[in-house]
N, C-alpha and C positions, 0 to 999 in steps of 0.2 A: 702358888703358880700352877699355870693347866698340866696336865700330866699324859695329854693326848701330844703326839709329835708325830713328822711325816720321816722315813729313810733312816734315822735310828732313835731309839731310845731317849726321851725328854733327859734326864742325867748329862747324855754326850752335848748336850747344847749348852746345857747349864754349865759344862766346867768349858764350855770355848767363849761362853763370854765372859764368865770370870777370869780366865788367862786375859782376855782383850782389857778387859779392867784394870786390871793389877799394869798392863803396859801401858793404859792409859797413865794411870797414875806416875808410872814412873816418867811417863814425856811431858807428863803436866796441861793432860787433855781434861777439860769438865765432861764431854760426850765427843761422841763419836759418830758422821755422819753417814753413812754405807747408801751408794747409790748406786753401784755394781752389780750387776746379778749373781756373779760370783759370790760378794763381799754380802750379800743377802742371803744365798742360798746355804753359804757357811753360817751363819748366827742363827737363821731361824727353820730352814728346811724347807722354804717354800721352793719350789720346784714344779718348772713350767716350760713350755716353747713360744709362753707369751711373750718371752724376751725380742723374739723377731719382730714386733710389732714396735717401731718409732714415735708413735701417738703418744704414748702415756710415759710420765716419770712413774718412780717409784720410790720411796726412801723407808731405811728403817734407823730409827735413833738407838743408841748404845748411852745408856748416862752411865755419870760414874761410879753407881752402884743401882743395884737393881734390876728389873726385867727389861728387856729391850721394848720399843713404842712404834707399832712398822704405821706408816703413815702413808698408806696406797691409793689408790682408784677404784671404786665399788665396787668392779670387776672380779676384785682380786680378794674380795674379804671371807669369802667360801673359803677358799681353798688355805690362805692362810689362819683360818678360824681351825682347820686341821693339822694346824702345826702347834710348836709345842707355848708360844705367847700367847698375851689372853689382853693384852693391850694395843687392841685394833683402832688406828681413824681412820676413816675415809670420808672421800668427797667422788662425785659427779666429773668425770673425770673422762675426754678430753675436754677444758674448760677455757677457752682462751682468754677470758678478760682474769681469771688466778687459779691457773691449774694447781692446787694446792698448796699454793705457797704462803696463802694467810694461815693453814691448817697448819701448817710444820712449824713456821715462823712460829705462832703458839706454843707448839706441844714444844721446840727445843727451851723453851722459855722458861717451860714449868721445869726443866730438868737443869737448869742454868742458875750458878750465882751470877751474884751483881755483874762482877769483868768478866766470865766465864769463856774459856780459851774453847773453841769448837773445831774438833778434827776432821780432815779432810780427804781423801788422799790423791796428792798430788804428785807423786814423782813416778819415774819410768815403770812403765806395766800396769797405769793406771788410767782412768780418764775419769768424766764429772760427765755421768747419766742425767741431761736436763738442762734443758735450755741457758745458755750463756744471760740473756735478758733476764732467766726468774732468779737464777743466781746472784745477780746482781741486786736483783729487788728484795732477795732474803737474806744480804749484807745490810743492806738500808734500812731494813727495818728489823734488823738484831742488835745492832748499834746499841755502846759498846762494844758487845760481845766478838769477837775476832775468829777466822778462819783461817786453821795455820794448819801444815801439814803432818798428815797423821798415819802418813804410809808404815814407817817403822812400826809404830804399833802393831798394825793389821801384818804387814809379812811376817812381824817376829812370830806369832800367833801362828799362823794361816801357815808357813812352812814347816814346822813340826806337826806328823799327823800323827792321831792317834791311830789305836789297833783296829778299831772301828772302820775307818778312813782306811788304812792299810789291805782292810780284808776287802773291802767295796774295791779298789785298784787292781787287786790280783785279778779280782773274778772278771775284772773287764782284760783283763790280760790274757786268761785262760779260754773267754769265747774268742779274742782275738785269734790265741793260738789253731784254735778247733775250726774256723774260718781259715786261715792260711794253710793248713793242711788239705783243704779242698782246690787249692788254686790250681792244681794241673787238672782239673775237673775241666777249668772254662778258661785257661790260657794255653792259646795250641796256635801254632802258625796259622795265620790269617785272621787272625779274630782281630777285630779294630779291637787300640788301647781302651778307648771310652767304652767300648762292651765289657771289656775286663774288669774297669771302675766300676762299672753297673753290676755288675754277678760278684763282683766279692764284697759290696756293700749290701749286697743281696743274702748272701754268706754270714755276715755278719748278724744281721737281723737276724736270719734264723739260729742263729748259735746262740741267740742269746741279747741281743745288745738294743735296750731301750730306742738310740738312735742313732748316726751314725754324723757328727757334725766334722769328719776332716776324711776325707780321702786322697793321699798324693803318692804320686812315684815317676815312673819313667820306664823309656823303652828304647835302647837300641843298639847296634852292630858295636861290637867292645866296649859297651858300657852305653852309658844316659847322660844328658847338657845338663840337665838339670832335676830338682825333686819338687817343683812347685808350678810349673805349666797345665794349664790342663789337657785333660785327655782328647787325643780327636780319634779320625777316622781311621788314620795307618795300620795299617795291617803289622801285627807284628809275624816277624820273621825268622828263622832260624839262622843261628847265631848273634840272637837279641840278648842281651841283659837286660831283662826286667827286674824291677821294684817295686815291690807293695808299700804303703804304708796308713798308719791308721791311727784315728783319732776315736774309736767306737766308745759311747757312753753305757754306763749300767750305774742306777741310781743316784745319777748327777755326776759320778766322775769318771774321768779319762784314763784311759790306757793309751800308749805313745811308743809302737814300735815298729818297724819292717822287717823285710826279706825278701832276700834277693834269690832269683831261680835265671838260670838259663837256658834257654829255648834250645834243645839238642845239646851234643857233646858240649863241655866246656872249654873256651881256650888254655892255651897256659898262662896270660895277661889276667885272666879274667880268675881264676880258681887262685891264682898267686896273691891279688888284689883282695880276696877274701879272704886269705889266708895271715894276711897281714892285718887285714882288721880285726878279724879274732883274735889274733895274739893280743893285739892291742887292746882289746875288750879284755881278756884274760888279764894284762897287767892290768886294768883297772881294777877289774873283782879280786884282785890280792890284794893290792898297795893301797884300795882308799881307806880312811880314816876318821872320824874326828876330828875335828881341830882342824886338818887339814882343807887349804883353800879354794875357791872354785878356778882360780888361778892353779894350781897345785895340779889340781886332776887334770885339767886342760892339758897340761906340762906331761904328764905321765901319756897321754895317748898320744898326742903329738910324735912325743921323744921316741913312742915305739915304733912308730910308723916311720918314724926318719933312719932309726939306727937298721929299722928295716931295705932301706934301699928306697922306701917309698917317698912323694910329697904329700902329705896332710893340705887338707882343704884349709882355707882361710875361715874366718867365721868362729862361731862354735863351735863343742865337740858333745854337747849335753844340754843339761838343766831341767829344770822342778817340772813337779808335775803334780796335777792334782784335779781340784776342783773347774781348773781352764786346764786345756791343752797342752801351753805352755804356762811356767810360771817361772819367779826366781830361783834361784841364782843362775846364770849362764857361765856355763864352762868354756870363758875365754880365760888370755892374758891380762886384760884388766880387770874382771870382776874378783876380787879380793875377801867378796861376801866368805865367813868362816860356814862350814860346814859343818852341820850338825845331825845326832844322833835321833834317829826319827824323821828327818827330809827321804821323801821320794824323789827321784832323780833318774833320768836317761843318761845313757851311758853312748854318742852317738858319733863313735870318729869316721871321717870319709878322708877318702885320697882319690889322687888326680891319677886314671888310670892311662892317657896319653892324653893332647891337647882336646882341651873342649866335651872328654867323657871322663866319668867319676863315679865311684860305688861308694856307697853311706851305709852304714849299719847302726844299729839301733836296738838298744836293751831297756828294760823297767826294775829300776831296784831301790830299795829301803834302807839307808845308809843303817847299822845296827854298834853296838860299841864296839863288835870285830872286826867290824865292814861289811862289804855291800851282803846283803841277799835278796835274788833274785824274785820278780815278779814276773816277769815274762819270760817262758819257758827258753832256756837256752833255742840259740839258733843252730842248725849242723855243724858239726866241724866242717866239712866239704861242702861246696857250695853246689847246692841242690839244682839238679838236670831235668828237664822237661822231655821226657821221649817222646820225640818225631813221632 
């Protein structure tokens, strides 16, 4: 096998597809079809912002033993020729009369017995990169062979990172922090919200951060409506709550945290309201666990915020984080997923500060056999002041 790789060490690839392996096996996958840039960029380290472009599929095959078979667009065969597989196909690629679909249909063929069961992944948090028509066309003509869902496999994997993984997380945590510590630099009364999106995604890049794919937060008088509007022109104000928060990349993965400052003196509504979320973050980094469920944790910030006098936001309170922004498990009441030693996870309880305004916080940590430790540097204990 090639011993050339992109983002870490040939080794680190080698033992994530054999993990995928050994899951295939046990779900009783013959291969495994990855058409996610996520679920590609984890197996073989190909890494791009070719993903913006809708034109082109992509696929890489996983058989059930051996080197993965990436099956791209000619585009693509450079840059994956610098990763750590050595079994490239390509075609001519956008192709409307068979974008590749007689090429794959092939290659899954050579890695397929006679029935041979072909994984897919279908369930929540996933989707099928590639025209609904060629999918259909490379059912018809795999026949026998069956496409059945192969999600399990890829999260059981994909959610435990290693140290590798772990250290790539921090360091995108650590320029976040080094960015956020600039923000009374360029949030000052009157600056429109969207100027403020601009200069600390601006911030970002220079601390450090390959690119910057999520910018969200909020701006106003006792608190923010919401954390997912975008920025306009409004000036912000004193006696604004603002909120940062951030999705900045370093060598394909994500860091996922905010913070909240207020524009002049703080209220007592407002320092009370962070005061209750830290605790509540606090009982998380004592009390999680192992074993313990994404139900569970949900339940621990919640219950802190309530016994607090506070209401907790509906919704989430967390969840995974890694190679996407978001990932498995979500820290509600129904997700039951167990929790494991080795998930990265956000830590992110909000409460309702009066009707219609809401402050969120937001932590990065490494579930460990003791519990959490922290990837994004703690927030203040006091909720950090803006001087007029």
């Amino acid at each position: 096998m090639a011993e050339r790789s992109m983002i870490f060490a040939a080794p680190e690839f080698r033992a994530r597809t054999a993990r995928l392996q050994r899951a295939m096996a046990r779900d009783g996958l013959d291969a495994l079809l990855l058409t996610q840039p996520a679920d590609i960029f984890y197996v073989t380290g190909f890494l791009t912002r070719f993903w913006e472009s809708p034109a082109r599929a992509w696929f890489v095959i996983v058989p059930g033993s051996g080197e993965p078979v990436a099956v791209i667009p000619a585009i693509g065969a450079d840059l994956m020729g610098r990763c750590w597989i050595s079994d490239i196909r390509t075609w001519a690629a956008p192709d409307p009369r068979d974008d590749g679909i007689s090429l794959l249909a092939a290659s899954l063929r050579e890695t397929l017995p006679g029935t041979g069961r072909i994984g897919v992944a279908m369930a929540a948090e996933t989707h099928l990169r590639m025209p609904l028509a060629d999918f259909a066309r490379l059912r018809e003509r795999l026949a026998p062979h069956r496409f059945v869902d192969g999600t399990k496999a890829l999260h059981s994997v994909r959610e435990i990172k290693s140290e590798a993984e772990i250290d790539k997380i921090r360091a995108a945590c650590l320029l976040a922090d080094r960015a956020f510590a600039r923000v009374p630099e360029f949030v000052r009364p009157g600056a429109a919200l969207g100027d403020v999106f601009r200069s600390f995604q601006i911030a970002l890049l220079q601390e450090g951060a390959d690119w910057v794919s999520y910018v969200a937060g909020g701006a106003g008088q006792g608190g923010y409506g919401d954390v997912i509007s975008p920025a306009g022109p409004d000036p912000i104000m004193p006696g604004d709550l603002v909120m940062l928060d951030t999705g900045a990349v370093r060598d394909g993965y994500f860091c996922d945290f905010d913070r909240n400052f207020s524009i002049g003196p703080a209220s007592d509504a407002l320092r009370r309201a962070h005061d209750v979320l830290f605790a509540a973050t606090e009982r998380a980094l004592v009390r999680l666990r192992p074993a313990m469920t994404a139900a569970q944790a949900h339940a621990v910030m919640a219950e802190a915020i309530v016994q607090a006098g506070a209401v907790p936001l509906g919704g989430r309170l967390g969840h995974g984080l890694g190679v996407t922004l978001t990932e498995w498990p979500s820290f509600t009441p129904l997700d039951h997923t167990e929790l494991r030693e080795g998930m990265v996870l956000t830590l992110e309880p909000g409460l309702q500060i009066a009707p219609g305004k809401i402050m969120v916080h937001e932590e990065n940590i490494v579930l460990r056999a003791d519990g959490p430790e922290l990837l994004s540097p703690r927030a203040p204990a006091t909720l950090p002041e803006i001087r007029l």
